[in-house]
Every structure is written in C-alpha cells, then in structure tokens.
C-alpha positions in Angstrom: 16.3 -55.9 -64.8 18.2 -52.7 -65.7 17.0 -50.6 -68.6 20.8 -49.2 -69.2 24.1 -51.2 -68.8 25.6 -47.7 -68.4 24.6 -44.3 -67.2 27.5 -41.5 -67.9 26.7 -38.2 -66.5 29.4 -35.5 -67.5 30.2 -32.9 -70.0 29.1 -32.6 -73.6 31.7 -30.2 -75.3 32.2 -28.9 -79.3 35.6 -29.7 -79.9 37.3 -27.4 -82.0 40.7 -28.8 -83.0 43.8 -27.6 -85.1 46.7 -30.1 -85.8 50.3 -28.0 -85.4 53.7 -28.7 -86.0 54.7 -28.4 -82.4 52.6 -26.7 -79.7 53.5 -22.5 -79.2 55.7 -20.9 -76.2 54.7 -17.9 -74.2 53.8 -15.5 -76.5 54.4 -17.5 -79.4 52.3 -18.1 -82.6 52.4 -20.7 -84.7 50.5 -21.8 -87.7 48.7 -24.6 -88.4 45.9 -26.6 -90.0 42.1 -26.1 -90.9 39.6 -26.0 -88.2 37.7 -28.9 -87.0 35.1 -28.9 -85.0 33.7 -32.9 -83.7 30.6 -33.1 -80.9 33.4 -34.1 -77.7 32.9 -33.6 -74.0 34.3 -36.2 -71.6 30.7 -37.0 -70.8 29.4 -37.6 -74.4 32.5 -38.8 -75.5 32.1 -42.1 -72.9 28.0 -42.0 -73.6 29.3 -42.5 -77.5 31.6 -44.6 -76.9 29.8 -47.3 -75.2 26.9 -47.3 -77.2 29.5 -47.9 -80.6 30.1 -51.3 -78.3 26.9 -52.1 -78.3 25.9 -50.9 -74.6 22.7 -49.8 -73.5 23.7 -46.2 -72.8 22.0 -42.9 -71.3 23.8 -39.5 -71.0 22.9 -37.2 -68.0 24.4 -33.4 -69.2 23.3 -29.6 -70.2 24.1 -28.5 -73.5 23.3 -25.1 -74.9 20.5 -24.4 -77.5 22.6 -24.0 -80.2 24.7 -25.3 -83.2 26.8 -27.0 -81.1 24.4 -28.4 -78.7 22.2 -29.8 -82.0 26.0 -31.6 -83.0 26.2 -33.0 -79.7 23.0 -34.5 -79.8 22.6 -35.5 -83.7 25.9 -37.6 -83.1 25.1 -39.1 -79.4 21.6 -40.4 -81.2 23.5 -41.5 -84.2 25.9 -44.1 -81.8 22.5 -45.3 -80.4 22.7 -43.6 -76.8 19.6 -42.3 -74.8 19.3 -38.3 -74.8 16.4 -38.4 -72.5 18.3 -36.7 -70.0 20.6 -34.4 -72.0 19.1 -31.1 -70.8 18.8 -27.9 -73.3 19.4 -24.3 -72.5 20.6 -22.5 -69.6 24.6 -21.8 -71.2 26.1 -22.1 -74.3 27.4 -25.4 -75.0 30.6 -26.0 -73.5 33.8 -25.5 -75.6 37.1 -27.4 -76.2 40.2 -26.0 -77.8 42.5 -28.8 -79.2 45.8 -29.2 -80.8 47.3 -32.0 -81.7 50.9 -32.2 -82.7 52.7 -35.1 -85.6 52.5 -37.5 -82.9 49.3 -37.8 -82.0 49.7 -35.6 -78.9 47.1 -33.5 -78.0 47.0 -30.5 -75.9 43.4 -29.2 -74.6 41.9 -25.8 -73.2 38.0 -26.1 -71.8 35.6 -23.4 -72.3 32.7 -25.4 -69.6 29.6 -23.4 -70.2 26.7 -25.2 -69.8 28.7 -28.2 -68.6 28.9 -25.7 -65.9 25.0 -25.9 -65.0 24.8 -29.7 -64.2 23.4 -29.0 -61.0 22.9 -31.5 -58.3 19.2 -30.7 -58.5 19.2 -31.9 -62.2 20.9 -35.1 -60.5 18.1 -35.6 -58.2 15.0 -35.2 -60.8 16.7 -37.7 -62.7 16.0 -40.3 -60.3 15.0 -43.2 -62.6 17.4 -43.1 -64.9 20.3 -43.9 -62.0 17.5 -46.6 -60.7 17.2 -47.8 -64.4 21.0 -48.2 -64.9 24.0 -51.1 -64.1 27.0 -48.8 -63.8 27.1 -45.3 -63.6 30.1 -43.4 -65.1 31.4 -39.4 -64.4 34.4 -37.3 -64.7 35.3 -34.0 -63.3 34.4 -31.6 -66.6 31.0 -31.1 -64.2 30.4 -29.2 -60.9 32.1 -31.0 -58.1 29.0 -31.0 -56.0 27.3 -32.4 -58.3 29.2 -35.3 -58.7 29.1 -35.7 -55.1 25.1 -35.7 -55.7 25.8 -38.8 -58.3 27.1 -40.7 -55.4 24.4 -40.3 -53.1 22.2 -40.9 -56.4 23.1 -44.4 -56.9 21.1 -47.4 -57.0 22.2 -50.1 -54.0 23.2 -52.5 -56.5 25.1 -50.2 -59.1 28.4 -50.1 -59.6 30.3 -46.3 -59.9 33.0 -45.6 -61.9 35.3 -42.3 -61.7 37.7 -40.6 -64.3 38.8 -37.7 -61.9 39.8 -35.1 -65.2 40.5 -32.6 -65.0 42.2 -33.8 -61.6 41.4 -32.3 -58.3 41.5 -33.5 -54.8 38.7 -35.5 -54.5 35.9 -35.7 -50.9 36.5 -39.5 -49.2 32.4 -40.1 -49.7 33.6 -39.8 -53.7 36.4 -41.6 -53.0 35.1 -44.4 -51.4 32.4 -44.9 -54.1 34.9 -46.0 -56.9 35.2 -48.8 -58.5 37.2 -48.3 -60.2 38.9 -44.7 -60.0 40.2 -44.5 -63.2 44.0 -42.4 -64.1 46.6 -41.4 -65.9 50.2 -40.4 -64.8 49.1 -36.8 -64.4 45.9 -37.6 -63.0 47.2 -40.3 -60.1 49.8 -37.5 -59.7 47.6 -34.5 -58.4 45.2 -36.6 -56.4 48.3 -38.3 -54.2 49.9 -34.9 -54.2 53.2 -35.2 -51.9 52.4 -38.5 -51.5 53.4 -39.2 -55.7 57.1 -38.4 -54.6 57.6 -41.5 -52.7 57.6 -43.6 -56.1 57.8 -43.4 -59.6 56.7 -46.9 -60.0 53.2 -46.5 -61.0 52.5 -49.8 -59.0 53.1 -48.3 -56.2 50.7 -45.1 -57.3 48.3 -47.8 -57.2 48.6 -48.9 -53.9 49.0 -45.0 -52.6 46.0 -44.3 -54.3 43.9 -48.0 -53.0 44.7 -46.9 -49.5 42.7 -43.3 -50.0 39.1 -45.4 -50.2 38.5 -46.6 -53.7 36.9 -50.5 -53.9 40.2 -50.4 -56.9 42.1 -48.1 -58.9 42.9 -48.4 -62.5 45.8 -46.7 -64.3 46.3 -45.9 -67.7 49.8 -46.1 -68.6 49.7 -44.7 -72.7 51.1 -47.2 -75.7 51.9 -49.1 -72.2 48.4 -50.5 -71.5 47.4 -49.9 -68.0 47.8 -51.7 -64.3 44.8 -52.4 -62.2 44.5 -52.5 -58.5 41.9 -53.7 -55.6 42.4 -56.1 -52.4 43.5 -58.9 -54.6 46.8 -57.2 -55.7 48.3 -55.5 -58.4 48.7 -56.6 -62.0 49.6 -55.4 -65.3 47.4 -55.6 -68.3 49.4 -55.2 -72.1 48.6 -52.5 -74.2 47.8 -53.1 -78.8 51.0 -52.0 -80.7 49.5 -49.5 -83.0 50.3 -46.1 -84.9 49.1 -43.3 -82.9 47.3 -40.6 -85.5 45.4 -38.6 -82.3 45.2 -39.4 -78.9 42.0 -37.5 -78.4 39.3 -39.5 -76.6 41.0 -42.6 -76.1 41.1 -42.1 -72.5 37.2 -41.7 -72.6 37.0 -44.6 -74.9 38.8 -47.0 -72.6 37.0 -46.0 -69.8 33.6 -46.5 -71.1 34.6 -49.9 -72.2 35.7 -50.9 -69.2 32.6 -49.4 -67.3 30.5 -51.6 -69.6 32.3 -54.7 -69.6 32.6 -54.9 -65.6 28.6 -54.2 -65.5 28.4 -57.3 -67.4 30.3 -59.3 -64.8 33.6 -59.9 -66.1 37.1 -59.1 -63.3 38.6 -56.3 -63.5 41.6 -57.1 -65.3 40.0 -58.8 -68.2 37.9 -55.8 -68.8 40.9 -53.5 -68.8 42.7 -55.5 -71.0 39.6 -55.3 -73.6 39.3 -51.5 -72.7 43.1 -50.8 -73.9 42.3 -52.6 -77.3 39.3 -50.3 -77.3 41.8 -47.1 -76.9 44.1 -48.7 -79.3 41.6 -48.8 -82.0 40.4 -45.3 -81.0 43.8 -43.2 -81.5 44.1 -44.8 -85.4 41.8 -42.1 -86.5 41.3 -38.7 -85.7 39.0 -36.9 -83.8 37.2 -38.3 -80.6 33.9 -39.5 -81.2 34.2 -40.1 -85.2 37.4 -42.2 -84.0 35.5 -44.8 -81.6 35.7 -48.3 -82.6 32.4 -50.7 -82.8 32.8 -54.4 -81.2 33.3 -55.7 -84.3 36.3 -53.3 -85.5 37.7 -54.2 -81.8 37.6 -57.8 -82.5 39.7 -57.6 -85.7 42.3 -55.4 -83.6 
C-alpha cells in the first residue's frame, strides 16, 4: 500500500510577475502593472496542483529560510501536500521573473537558488518517501544529476514521469525511465535537435522522440490539447475551448494530473484528456498556484 499517489521532486520558486502590454526589445523599457509575487516553482507548482485534485502528494525540494521560502510552504500545506521533505536553508529561495502579455502569454526568467542545492545526496536520504510513493514526478528546474539520482531512486513498482523544462539533452538511463516524457513544441524541439527538422507534424515528434527510450511521450499542443504516444500508436486527445487570462502553470497543472490519474490505473490517453481540462481550467485565472482547479471545479468544466 503506497502512502502517496504522487511524489514530485523539483523546484519551489517565488514568482514575481508583472502583466505588460507587449513584452520589451533589446534595450527596451516598457511599463507595466503592479507587482505580484505567488509561491511558483515547477516542482511546487505540480506538488499543489495534485493535491487541489485530491492526490496524496509529497514534495522533495530546498527552499531558502526566508519570506519566500515561508510562502512556498504556507501555500503547499494549504493545498493539502506533504512538506516533510521540503528542506530549509542552504540558498535563498529560488526566484521567477514573469510577464505576461493581454493574451495570456507569459514570458519567464529563473533566478534557481536553492533550487540549485537539490543534491543527489538529499535524493538518497529521502529514501522512504520514493518507497512510500505510486508515481514519482520531476522537471529540469533541479540539478541534472540529481534527477539522474531520482531514477535510480525509484521503487520497482513506481511509475516516473518527466517534464524535461527548461529543456536540455537528456542521459538514455533518464530517458528510458519515462513514462511518460512530457513536452511542448519548444521542449520536443531541443531534445530531438536536428532531428525536429524532418517534420513539423508534431505526430511525428512523437515518434522521433518514442524511438530515443521513453516507455511514451506526451505532447502538449496549447488551446490544441495534446497527442500521446507509446507502442500502441499515436492519438490525439481534444483540448476545453476556454478564454485564456494567464498561461502560467498550466503546463505544471496538466502534468500533475496526468501523473496522478495514470498512478490510479487509468490508459494514457484518458488521463491526458482529463489532464488538458485540468490546464483548461487553470489558465481562467491568474497566477499559477492560486489558478489550480479542484476536482470538483474540473468536473463543471
């Protein structure tokens, strides 16, 4: 019996956010709205996000001992997620610098920090919490090597889920741990590198992507919902029709969702498809973690 249907381990960030008019040039300045600043992180974001659902959640990440650390952690114990092993100290808490345009767009600079001090060491003392847990989700906001460390972490019958963001080219032992790999455009982009040329079907991204390792491959495709891949084939999954107010999270929304909902047993595609309603919901509101839906406001989507 697993204590947690979800184990994210990842960044924990204090995102600062401005809304603009249109994002600045080179040496540009523009003007724009009051400053914001909402607990973030890719890492929290997901931990938040899946406990909003009604997930039995943990987080695994550093945050600084200071104001924006105590946000972090007053809002990831509001949602209802496990802070047992968000460590304390070390850096200050990791920074993001958001704008976010009349579309909903955002555009987002990373300051890591602490973030930076997820060692694979603090991986390996946290040893029954990956034992403890039904899927275990990461991104890239964290040291690669230690992400590396969450592979070889995992309990033999968990199930590892990757957002590689930022994107980098990724080691075949990470690789081949996925299931899914979860990515955007940009994302499928920098991982295939010359390989993305051959298509601009994202279908065939898929495949390109399927053949480097992962058990399947996900892609988020915007107000287009998403496609998923494995060795059954490929398939499209819809997206929810709704107005876009900020786009900021969603991504992290959807793939917590659909990290829960395939540790609960149900195929890959269905879970996608309830994961996109979940980023549907999430980019009606602003903000990232204030913005996440609970089940119930995803069932009236």
């Amino acid at each position: 019996m697993y204590d947690y249907d979800l184990l994210v381990v990842g960044s924990a960030n204090a995102d600062l956010v401005i809304g603009v008019e249109r994002r600045p040039g080179a040496g540009e300045t523009v003007l724009g709205s009051d400053l914001a600043v909402h607990p973030g992180g890719k890492g929290a974001n997901q931990a938040v996000a899946a406990a909003r659902l009604g997930a039995r959640t943990a987080l695994l990440a550093r945050v600084g001992d200071d104001e924006h650390g105590r946000l972090l952690l007053d809002s990831l114990r509001e949602a209802g997620a496990d802070t047992v092993g968000v460590l304390v100290g070390g850096a200050p808490t990791g920074v993001a610098l958001i704008t976010v345009d009349p579309s909903g767009d955002n555009s987002i600079v990373v300051s890591p920090g602490a973030n930076g001090r997820l060692t694979p060491s603090d991986v390996r003392a946290a040893a029954t919490l990956f034992h403890a847990s039904r899927v275990v989700s990461t991104q890239l906001e964290i040291p690669l090597e230690t992400v590396r460390e969450v592979v070889r972490s995992l309990a033999p019958d968990s199930r590892f889920v990757l957002n590689p963001s930022p994107p980098r080219p990724l080691p075949s032992e990470v690789l081949a741990a996925c299931d899914p790999l979860i990515v955007n455009e940009h994302e499928a982009k920098v991982i295939l590198g010359e390989s993305a040329g051959v298509s601009d079907e994202p279908e065939d991204w898929a495949r390109l992507l399927l053949a480097k390792g992962p058990r399947s491959v996900v892609v988020t495709l915007g107000g287009e919902g998403a496609l998923v891949a494995s060795s059954a084939g490929v398939a499209r999954v819809p997206s929810v029709k709704v107005e876009a107010v900020d786009t900021t999270g969603a991504g992290d929304a959807f793939t917590a969702a659909l990290a829960w909902r395939l540790g609960t047993g149900e195929p890959l595609a269905e879970a996608a498809a309830y994961a996109a309603r979940v980023g549907a919901a999430t980019v009606t509101k602003e903000g990232a973690q204030v913005s996440f839906p609970t089940a119930a406001e995803v069932a009236e989507l």
